[in-house]
C-alpha positions in Angstrom: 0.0 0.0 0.0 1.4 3.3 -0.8 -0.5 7.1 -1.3 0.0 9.8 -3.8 -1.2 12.3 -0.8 -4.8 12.0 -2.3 -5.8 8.4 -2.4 -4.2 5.2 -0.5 -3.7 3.3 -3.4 -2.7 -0.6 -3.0 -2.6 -3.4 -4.6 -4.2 -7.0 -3.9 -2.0 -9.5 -5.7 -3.8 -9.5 -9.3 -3.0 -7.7 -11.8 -4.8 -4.2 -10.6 -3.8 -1.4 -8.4 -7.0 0.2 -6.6 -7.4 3.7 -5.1 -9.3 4.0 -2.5 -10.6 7.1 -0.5 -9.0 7.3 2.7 -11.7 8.7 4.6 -14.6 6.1 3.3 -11.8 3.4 1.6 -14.8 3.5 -1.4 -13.3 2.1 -4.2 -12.5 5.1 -6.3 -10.6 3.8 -9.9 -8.7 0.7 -10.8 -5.1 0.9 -12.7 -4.7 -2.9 -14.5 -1.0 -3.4 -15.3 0.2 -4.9 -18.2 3.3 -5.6 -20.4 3.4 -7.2 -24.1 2.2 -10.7 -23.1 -1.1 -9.0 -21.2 -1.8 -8.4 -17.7 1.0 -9.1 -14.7 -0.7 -10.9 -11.9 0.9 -10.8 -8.2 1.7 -7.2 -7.9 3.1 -6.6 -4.2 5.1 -4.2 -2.2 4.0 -1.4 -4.5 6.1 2.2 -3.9 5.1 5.6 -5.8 8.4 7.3 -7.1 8.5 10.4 -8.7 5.0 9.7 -10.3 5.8 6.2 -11.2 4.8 2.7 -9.3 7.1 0.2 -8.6 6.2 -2.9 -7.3 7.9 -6.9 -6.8 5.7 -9.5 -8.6 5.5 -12.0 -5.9 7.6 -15.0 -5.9 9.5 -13.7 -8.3 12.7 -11.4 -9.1 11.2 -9.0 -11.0 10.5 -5.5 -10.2 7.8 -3.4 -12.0 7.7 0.0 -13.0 
């Protein structure tokens, strides 16, 4: 889970990152990632850097951006 000083945004281990509103946590948009093969599943340990998201895919050594 990480925040963009608006919206907790997180990420439930498919292959969509949810912001939600931190004073109702309503469901506000979904972000689906994706890279040339279709959407990555097992997004974790997401981190907002200079307007970009990177996250670990679980179980794996790969880092997302």
């Amino acid at each position: 889970m990480t925040t963009d000083g608006t919206y907790l945004i997180m990420s439930d281990g498919s292959s969509n990152i949810s912001y939600l509103d931190p004073k109702t946590f309503r469901l506000v948009k979904v972000l689906g990632v994706t890279d040339n093969n279709g959407p990555v599943s097992n997004i974790n340990e997401l981190e907002l850097i200079k307007g970009y998201f990177y996250a670990n895919q679980w179980q794996t050594s790969y880092i997302l951006k």
